[in-house]
N, C-alpha and C positions, 0 to 999 in steps of 0.2 A: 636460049635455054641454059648454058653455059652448065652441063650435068658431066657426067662423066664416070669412070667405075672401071675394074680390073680391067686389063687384059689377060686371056686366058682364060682359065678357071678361079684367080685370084688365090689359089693355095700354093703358090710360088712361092720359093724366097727370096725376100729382096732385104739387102744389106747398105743401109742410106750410109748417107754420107756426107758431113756439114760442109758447105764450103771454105769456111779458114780448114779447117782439116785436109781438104783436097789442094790447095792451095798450099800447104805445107808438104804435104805429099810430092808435087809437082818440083817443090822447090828443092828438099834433100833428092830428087831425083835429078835434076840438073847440076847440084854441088857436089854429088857425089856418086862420080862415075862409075867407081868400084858396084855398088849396090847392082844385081843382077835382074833380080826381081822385087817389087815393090808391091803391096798387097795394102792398099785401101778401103776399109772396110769398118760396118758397125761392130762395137763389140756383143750385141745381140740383133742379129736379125728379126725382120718380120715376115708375117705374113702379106705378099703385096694386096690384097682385099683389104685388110688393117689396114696398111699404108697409103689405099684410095680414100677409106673409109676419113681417116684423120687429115691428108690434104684438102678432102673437102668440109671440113671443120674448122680448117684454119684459114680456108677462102673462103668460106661462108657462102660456099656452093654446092649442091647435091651432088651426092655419089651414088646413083641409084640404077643405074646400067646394068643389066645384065650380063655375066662372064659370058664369054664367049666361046 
């Protein structure tokens, strides 16, 4: 079936996050131990429903699950 869809109500926010970007993240946090807190994040969130809606667009899988 390979479908899938929010968790939740899907009117979450969810703030992606690329992996070279997490990865650079990861890295000024290991070179620089000063840094306290580190905050990784999109600079516009979505809605996670949007954000099921478009991974199954780009997997070329349905997103048609009901929140739950």
């Amino acid at each position: 079936m390979f479908a899938g869809g929010p968790l939740g109500t899907g009117q979450q926010w969810f703030s992606w996050i690329h992996v070279d970007d997490l990865v650079n993240v990861i890295y000024e946090a290991l070179t620089k131990p000063s840094y306290q807190v580190i905050n990784g994040t999109a600079p516009n969130p979505v809605r996670l429903g949007e954000m099921c809606q478009q991974l199954g667009s780009v997997f070329g899988r349905p997103s048609w699950l009901p929140s739950s």
